[in-house]
N, C-alpha and C positions, 0 to 999 in steps of 0.2 A: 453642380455644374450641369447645364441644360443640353445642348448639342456638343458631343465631343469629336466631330467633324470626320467622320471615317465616311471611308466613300462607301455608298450601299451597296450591299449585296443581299441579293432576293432567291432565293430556293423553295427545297419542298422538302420533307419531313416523311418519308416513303415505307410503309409496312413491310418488312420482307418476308412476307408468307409465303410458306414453302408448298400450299395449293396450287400456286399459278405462279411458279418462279418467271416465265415467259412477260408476264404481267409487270411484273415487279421491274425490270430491265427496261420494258417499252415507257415504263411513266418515267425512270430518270433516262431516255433519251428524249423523252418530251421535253421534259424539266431543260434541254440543251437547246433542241429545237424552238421553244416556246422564248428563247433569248433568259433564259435565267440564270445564277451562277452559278449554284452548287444543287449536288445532290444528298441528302442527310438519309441516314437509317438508323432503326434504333441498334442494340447489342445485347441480347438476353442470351445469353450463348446455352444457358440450361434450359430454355422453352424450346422444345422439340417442333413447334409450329413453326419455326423462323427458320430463314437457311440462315448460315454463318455470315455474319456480316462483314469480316474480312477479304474471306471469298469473295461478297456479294458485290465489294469494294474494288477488288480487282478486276474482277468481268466488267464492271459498269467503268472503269475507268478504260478498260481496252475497246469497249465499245463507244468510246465518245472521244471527243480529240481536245474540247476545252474546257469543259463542265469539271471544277472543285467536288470531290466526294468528301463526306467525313462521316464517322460513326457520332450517332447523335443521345447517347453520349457512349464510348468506350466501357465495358464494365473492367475494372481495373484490376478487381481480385481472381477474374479466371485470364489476365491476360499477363505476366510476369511481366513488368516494366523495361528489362533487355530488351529481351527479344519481341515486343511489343516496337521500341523504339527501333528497331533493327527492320519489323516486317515494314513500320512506317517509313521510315526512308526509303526500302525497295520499292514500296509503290510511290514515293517519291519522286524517285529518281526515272521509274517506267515511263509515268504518266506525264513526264515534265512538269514537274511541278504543279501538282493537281491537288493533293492531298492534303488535309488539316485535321487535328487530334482533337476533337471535341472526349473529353477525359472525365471520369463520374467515378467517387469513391469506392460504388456500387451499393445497389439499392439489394431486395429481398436475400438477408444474409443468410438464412433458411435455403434455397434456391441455389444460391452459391454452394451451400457446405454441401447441396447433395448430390451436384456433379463433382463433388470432390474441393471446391475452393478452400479458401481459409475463414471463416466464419467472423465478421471483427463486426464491435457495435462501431455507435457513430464517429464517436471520437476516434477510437484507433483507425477506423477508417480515413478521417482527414491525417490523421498523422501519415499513414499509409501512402497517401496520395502524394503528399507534401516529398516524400523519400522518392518515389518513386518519378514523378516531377525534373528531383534533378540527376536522378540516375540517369533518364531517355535524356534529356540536355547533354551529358556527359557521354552518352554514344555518339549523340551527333558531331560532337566537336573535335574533328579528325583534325583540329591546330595543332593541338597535343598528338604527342608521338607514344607516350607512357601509356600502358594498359589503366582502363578505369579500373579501380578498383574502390568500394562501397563495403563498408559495415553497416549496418543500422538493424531498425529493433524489427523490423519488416521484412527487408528485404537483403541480402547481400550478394555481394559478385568479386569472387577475390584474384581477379586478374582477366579482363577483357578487353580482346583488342577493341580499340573503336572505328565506327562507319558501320555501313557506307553514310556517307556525307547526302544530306538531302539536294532536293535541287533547287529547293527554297527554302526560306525560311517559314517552318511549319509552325502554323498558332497551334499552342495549345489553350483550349479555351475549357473552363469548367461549367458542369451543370451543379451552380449550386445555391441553396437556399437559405440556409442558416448561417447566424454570424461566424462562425468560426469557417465554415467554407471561402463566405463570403469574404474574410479576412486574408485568405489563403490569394484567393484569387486577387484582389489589390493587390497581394504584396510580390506573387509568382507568376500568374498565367499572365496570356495576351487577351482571353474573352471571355465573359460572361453569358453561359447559353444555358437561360433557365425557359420553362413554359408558362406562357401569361398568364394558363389557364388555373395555375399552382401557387403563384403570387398574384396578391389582388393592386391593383393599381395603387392606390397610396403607398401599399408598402414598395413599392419601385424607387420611390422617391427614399426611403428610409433606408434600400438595400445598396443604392448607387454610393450615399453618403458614408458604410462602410467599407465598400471598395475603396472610394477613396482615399479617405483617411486613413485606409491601410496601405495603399501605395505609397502617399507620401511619408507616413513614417519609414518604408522599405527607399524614402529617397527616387522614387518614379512617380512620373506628371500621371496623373488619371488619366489622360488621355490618351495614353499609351495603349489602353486596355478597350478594348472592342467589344459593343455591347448589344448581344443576339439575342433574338427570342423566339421560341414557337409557339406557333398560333393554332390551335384546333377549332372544330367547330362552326369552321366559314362555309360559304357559300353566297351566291351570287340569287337574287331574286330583288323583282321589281315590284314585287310586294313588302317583303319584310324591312325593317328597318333597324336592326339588331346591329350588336357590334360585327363587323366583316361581316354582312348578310349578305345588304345591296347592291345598291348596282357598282362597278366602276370608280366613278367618280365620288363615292361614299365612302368607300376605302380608302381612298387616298385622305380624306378629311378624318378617316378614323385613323390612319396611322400615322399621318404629320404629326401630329401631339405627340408622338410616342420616339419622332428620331428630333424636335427641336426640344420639350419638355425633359424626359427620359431618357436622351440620349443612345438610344436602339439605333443602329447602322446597318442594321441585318433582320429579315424577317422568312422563316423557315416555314412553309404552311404544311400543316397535317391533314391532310386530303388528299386520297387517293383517285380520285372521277378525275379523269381525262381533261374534261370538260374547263373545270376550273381552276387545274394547272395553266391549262392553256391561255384562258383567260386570265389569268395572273400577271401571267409573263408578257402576253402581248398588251394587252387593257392596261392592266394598274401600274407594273413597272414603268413603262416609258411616261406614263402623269406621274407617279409620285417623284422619281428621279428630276420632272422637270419642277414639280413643283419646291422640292427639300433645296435645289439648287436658286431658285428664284428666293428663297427662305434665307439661304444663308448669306446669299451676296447683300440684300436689304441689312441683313443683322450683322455685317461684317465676320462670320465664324470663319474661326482658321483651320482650314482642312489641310495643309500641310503636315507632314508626319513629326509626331513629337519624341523632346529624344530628354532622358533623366539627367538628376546633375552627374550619375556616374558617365554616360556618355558622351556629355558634353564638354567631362573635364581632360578628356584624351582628344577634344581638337587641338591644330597644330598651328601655331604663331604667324604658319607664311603668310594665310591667308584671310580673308573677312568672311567668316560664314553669314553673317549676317544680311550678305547682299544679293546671295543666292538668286536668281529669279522666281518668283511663284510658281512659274509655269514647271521647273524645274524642282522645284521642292521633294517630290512625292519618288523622283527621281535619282537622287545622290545618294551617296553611300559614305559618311565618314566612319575616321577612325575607331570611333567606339561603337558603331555600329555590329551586329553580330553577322554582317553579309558582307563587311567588310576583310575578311580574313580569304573570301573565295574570290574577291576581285581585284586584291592589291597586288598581287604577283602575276608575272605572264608564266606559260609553263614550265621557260628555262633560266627565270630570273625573279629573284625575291625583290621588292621593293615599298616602300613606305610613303605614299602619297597620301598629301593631305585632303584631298577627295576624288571619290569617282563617281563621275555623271554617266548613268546608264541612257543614251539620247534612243529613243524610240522609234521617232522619225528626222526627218531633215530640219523642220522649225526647231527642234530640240538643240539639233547639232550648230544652228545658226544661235541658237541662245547662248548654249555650253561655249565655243567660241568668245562669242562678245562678253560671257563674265570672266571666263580662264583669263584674257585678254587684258581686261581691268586688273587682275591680281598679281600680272609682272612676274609669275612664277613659271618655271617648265609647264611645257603641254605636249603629254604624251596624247597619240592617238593609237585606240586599240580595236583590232577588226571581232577581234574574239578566238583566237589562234594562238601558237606558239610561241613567237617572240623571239625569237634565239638569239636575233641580235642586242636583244635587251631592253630596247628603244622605248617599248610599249610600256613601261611604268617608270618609277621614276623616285626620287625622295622628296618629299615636302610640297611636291608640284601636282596638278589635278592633270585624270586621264579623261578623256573622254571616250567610254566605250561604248563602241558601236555591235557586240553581241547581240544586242536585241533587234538590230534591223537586220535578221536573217533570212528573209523571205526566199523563194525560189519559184519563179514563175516561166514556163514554157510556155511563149508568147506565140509560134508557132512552130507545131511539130516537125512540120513537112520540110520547112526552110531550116527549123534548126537554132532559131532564133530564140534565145533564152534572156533572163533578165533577173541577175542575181545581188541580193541584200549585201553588204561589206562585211556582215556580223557573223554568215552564215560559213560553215566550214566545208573543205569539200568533200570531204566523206558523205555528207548529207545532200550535197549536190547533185553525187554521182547517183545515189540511190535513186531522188525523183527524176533526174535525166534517163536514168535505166528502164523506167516504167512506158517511157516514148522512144524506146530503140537506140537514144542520141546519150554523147559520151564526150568529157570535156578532159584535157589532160592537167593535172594541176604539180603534183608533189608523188611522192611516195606513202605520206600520209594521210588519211583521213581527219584529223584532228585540225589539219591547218587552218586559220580562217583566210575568207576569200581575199579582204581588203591591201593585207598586206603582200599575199604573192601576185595578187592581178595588176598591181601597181610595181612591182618589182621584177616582176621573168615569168615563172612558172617553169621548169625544168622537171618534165615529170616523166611517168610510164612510158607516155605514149609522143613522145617528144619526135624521135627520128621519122616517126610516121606524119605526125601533123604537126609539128612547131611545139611552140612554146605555147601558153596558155595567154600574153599577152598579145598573140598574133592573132586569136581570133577576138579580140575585143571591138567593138566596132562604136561603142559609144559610151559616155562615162554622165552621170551628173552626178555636180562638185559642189562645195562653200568650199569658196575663198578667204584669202585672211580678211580682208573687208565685210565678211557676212555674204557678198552676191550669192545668190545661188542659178547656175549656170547648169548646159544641156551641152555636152562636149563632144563634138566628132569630126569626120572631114572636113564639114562645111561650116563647125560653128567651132568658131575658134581653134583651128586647126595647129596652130604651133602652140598651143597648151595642149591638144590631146597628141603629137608626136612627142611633148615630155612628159606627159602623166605613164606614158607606157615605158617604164623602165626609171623612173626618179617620180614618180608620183607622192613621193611621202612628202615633197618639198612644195607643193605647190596649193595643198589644200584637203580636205578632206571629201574623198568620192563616196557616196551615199548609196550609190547604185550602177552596177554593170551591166551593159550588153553586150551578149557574146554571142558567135556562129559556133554551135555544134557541132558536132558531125552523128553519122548514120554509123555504129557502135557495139554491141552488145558483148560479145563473148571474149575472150581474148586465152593465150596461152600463158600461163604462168608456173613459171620455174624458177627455186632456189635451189644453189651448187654452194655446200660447204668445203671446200681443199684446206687443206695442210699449207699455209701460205710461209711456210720457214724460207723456203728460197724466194723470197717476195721480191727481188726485183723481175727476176723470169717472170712470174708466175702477172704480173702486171705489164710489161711489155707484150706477153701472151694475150692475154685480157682485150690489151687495149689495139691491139693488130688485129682481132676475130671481130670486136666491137667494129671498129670503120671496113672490114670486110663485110660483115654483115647486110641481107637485106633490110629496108627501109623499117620493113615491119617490128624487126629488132630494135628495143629499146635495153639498156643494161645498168645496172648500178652496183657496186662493190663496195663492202664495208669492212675495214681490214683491223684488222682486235689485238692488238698484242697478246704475247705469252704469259697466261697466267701462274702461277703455281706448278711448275715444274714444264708447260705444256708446250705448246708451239704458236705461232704465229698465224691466224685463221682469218680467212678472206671468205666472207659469205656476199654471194653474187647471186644478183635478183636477173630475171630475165622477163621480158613478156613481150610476145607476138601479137602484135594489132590484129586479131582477124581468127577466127576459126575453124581456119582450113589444119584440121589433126597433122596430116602428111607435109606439109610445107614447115609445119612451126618444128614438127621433129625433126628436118633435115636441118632448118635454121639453127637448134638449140644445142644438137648434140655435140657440136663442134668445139662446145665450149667443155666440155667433160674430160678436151686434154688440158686445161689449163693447170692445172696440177693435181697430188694425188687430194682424190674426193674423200671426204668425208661420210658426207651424207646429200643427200638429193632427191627431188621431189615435184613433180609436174603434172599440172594437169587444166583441165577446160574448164572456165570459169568466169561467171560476168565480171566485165570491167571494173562493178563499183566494189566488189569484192575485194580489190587487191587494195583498195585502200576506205576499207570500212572504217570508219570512226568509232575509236574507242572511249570518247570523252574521257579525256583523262582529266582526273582534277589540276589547276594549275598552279602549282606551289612552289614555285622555284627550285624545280628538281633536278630542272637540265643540265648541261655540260655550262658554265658561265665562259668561258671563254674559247673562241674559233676566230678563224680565218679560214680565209676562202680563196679562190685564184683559179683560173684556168688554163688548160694547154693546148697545144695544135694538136700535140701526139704523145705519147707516151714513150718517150724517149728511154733508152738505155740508162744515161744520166740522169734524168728525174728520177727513173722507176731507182736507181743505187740510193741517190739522196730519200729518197721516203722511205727506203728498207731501212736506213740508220734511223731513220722517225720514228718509225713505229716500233724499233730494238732500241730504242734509246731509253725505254722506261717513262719519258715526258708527255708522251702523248697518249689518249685513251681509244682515239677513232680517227681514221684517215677516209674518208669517201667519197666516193669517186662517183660523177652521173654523166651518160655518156649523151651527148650533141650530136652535131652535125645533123645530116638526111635532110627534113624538111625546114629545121633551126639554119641550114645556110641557105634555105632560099629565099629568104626575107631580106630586100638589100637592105644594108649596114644603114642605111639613109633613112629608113620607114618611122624612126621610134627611138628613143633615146638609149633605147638597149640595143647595142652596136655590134656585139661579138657573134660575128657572123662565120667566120674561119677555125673556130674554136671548136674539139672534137667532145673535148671531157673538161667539166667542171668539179673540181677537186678542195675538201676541206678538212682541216684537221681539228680538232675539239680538247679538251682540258680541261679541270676544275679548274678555279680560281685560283686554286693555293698553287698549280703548275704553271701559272702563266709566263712567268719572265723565262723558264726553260722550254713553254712551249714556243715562246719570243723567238728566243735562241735557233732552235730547229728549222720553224718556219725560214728563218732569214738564210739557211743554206739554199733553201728552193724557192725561193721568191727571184732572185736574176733569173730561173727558168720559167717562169710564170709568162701568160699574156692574158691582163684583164682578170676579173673581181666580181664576185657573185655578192652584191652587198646585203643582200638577206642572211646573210650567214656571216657577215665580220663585224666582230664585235670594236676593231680598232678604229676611231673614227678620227685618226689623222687625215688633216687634208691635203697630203702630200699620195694618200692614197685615191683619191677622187678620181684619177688619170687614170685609176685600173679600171676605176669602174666605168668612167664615160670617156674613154678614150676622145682626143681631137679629131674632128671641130665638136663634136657633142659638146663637149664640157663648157665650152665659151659660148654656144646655141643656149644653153644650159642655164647659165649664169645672167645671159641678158631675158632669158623667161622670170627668175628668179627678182631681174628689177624692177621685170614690170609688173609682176601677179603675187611677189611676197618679198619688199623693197623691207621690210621692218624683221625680215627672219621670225614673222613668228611659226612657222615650220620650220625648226632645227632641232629637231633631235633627229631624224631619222637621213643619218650622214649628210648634213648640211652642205647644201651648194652655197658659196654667197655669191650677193647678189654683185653685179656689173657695174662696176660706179663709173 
């Protein structure tokens, strides 16, 4: 097979001598700057001349923001294959997914054995490889809950938990040269990264023919497997005429034969001068890139990603994979996919969807639309966030996730004016907002993504001080169920952006927000653990200091039933807008008679702090079923009925986020989220297997309720729709819904219908 269509990537192949480690760092951030993709080094961990390539791997990775590193090639026998695949994931996971395992049986076994390695000729060494291969596989694969455990004749590991979970899907690519490697890698790896300078060209043709022939007996397309090389020896001169001498535009005629003939998608140069990285990256990359791309479209190659008969036989009946878009190809994720286990689930709900289109930008999300569309199946949409209400995946139906249009751009400091991706969470929000003084309120966690609370309320820290998180939205761009892609605000289409703010999930997907900041930094933060046994007092207390409270004061309570012999515990979050010491301690202490404490803890801290992002992986861990509801006040009679809620054994979490301050001076009239007289928003959570007794509970305090936080209720009867867009909303609501999505293809995320 001649071209096996991988999109190219161009690097450099970097000495790490430990002479001029300074050196060694500056050429792979050229290798970044000069537009190139990765940065390679070799791994002799016994030559005292090198620094540790590991090391060398993590510096060079914190010092650059997009540049792929990989050890070129790994030596395998001074690196135990666990904890090999373990240190790979950490810098995985640092880097954002930066790193790839280029993996080598290990070469000088003399060398090995005399820092202490295991000494193996060549064959044991492939066997070597081949063991340890799927050991680091089997760390990665945190689907599994059961410890790895591995006998074999190499290597063993008799009970290890697995993770951390990478943040991609890491190639492991092999250097290897003989048929039995060569065999190896057909039938295991994702790449072949041998040096051209060590096989001669004919034999390319004789070693590919291996490869493949060993994948498809292992049942994998050849093309699966990515095929690198490094190149020594180059240089640039308008004299010579050598192979990679000359100029430029020689190179490119010297390496086209090698990605349409040979099938190479990758070229690694081994040259250290400045000079002619730079010129690499800026000169030959952008010709050869246009030229391989002029190459393939004349020759029809399908650069789409290929997938084996094993993965192709776990797609799902609902839909036509077949119709995919091209543009979208390189894009989706099915079921037999091994990236499909990190994106089928949101973080509080398991689900089984028969694909997810990861959309990049908006022409993606206008694509994903009009094929989900053709398929007549559910369309979840997903920001990149939590989910709690479940919405965002789904069974047998395609998601379209928008995690990768996370952008975060401060369009101007001064004014405050920001412009935030749907994919992006706010933990990440808060950090780059933090570095310009300005501070956005969103949730209590970091982890959230943007699209679903910006479209929904936003009830956060900083709520009594400045609103909701939808009240400083000022403009949205949307695709609609028709594909438009539209610019939404006062003036352009103004009764679609007064429903996008609070029922947004119904009307289309927004691609990008604009919002007013505010001037920010420091704020006071206090958790109060009590003894919450006598919990109706201890929340009518609560919720009397909370609307006493000044404005600065935001509050939240999370009430835990009695475990194991113990009590009833209320842990209450506190935090003061502002970093005046003496004002936040008079505001906060007041709360320390709510009952007896526990435990307690306060102190000065920036904003984005209190809701740092822990990227949690998302696997459907959460609570599966909640309800939600609001009060004026924390009544006597509420606070009785949630004390038998939360002693009744049914429920796991009751929590409470307090309103009011600047949340009622939005009139009710601004934006489809109405609840403007409402002090606390309040919800109670469940496994699955408690639902019909959390049913039960809930229905004692629901006649006390006014209004519905719909990010958080998993119940999507539409007799509850009234709580959430109370009248005239609801009927504003419903005539939006005729005219901008008449076919409901936005319903899962609590369906309005539309007005007939």
């Amino acid at each position: 097979m001649p071209d096996y269509g991988h999109e190219l990537m161009l690097g450099t192949f970097i000495t790490p001598t430990v002479r001029d480690p300074a050196r060694v760092v500056e050429l792979a951030e050229l290798t970044e700057t000069a537009n190139l993709d990765i940065a390679t080094f070799q791994d002799h961990p016994y030559n005292a001349d090198f620094l540790d390539t590991y090391t060398l791997l993590t510096w060079v990775a914190a010092k650059t923001s997009k540049l792929r590193v990989s050890a070129n090639v790994t030596n395998l026998p001074l690196r135990p294959p666990a904890m090999l695949a373990r240190a790979a994931a950490s810098l995985d996971v640092l880097s954002g997914g930066r790193f790839e395992l280029g993996l080598g049986a290990g070469a000088f076994p003399k060398a090995v054995q005399g820092v202490g390695g295991r000494a193996l000729t060549a064959g044991q060494g492939v066997e070597a490889l081949e063991e340890a291969i799927g050991i680091i596989r089997g760390v990665w694969d945190t689907s599994k809950t059961s410890p790895l455990r591995y006998e074999g004749e190499y290597y063993s590991v008799p009970a290890m938990k697995r993770g951390p979970r990478p943040a991609h899907d890491i190639g492991v690519w092999l250097g290897a040269y003989k048929p039995r490697m060569l065999r190896l890698t057909g039938s295991t790896a994702d790449g072949w990264l041998p040096t051209l300078q060590y096989i001669q060209t004919p034999g390319l043709t004789e070693a590919n023919e291996i490869i493949d022939e060993a994948a498809q007996e292992a049942g994998r397309n050849p093309r699966e497997i990515r095929r690198l090389l490094n190149l020594f020896n180059v240089g640039f001169s308008a004299t010579q005429r050598g192979h990679l001498q000359g100029l430029p535009e020689q190179w490119v005629e010297d390496l086209l034969p090698l990605v349409l003939e040979h099938g190479f998608s990758a070229f690694l140069i081994g040259q250290d001068d400045p000079a002619v990285i730079r010129r690499f990256g800026e000169e030959v990359a952008p010709a050869l890139r246009e030229a391989v791309e002029r190459e393939r479209k004349a020759g029809g190659t399908a650069t789409a990603p290929t997938r084996s008969a094993v993965v192709l036989s776990k797609r799902q009946a609902t839909i036509d994979y077949n119709t995919v878009p091209e543009a979208l190809a390189a894009k989706v994720v099915e079921p037999g996919d091994r990236m499909y286990e990190r994106v089928r689930h949101s973080y509080s709900r398991t689900g089984s969807p028969a694909l997810v289109i990861q959309a990049e930008d908006t022409d993606d999300v206008v694509a994903a639309l009009a094929y989900a569309r053709s398929q007549n199946v559910d369309i979840s949409v997903r920001s990149g966030g939590h989910g709690l209400s479940g919405r965002s995946t789904n069974e047998g139906g395609i998601i379209i996730d928008l995690s990768k249009m996370n952008s975060i751009e401060v369009l101007d400091a001064g004014a405050g004016r920001i412009r935030v991706g749907p994919g992006a969470r706010w933990g990440h929000v808060a950090q780059v907002l933090a570095s310009h003084g300005l501070a956005m309120s969103s949730g209590d966690y970091g982890d959230v993504g943007v699209g679903g609370l910006a479209t929904a309320g936003g009830i956060g820290y900083l709520a009594r001080k400045y609103g909701l998180t939808i009240d400083h939205i000022t403009a949205m761009e949307i695709v609609v169920a028709d594909g438009r892609k539209l610019r939404v605000d006062s003036q352009n289409h103004p009764d679609l952006f007064w429903g996008l703010r609070g029922a947004g999930g119904n009307f289309g997907i927004v691609t990008a927000f604009e919002l007013d900041a505010y001037q920010l930094q420091d704020v006071a933060y206090a958790t109060i653990t009590v003894d919450a046994t006598d919990t109706a007092d201890v929340l009518v207390k609560w919720g009397g200091l909370v609307e006493a409270a000044p404005r600065e004061i935001s509050s939240f309570m999370s009430l835990f039933p009695a475990r194991r012999g113990g009590t009833v515990t209320a842990q209450i979050t506190l935090v003061y807008a502002g970093d005046d010491v003496e004002a936040a301690q008079n505001a906060l202490t007041p709360f320390l008679e709510v009952g007896p404490v526990i435990g307690q803890q306060a102190q000065l801290v920036p904003y984005h702090a209190t809701v740092a992002p822990p990227e949690n992986q998302h696997m459907g861990q959460g609570l599966e079923d909640s309800h939600s509801g609001m009060l004026d006040h924390i009544t006597t009679e509420a606070a009785e009925v949630i004390e038998g809620m939360i002693k009744s054994g049914d429920v796991m979490i009751v929590q409470f986020r307090s309103m009011g301050g600047a949340v009622h001076d939005t009139p009710r009239s601004h934006m489809a989220w109405s609840h403007r007289t409402q002090n606390f928003s309040v919800l109670a959570a469940s496994a699955q297997s408690q639902a019909t007794r959390l049913a039960a509970q809930w229905g004692k305090l629901y006649p006390l309720l006014n209004g519905m936080y719909l990010s958080f209720e998993t119940d999507t009867d539409p007799a509850r729709l009234l709580d959430a867009f109370p009248e005239p909303a609801l009927t504003r609501l419903r005539q939006l819904k005729a005219e901008w999505d008449p076919n409901e293809v936005f319903n899962r995320n609590f369906n309005i219908p539309p007005a007939r």
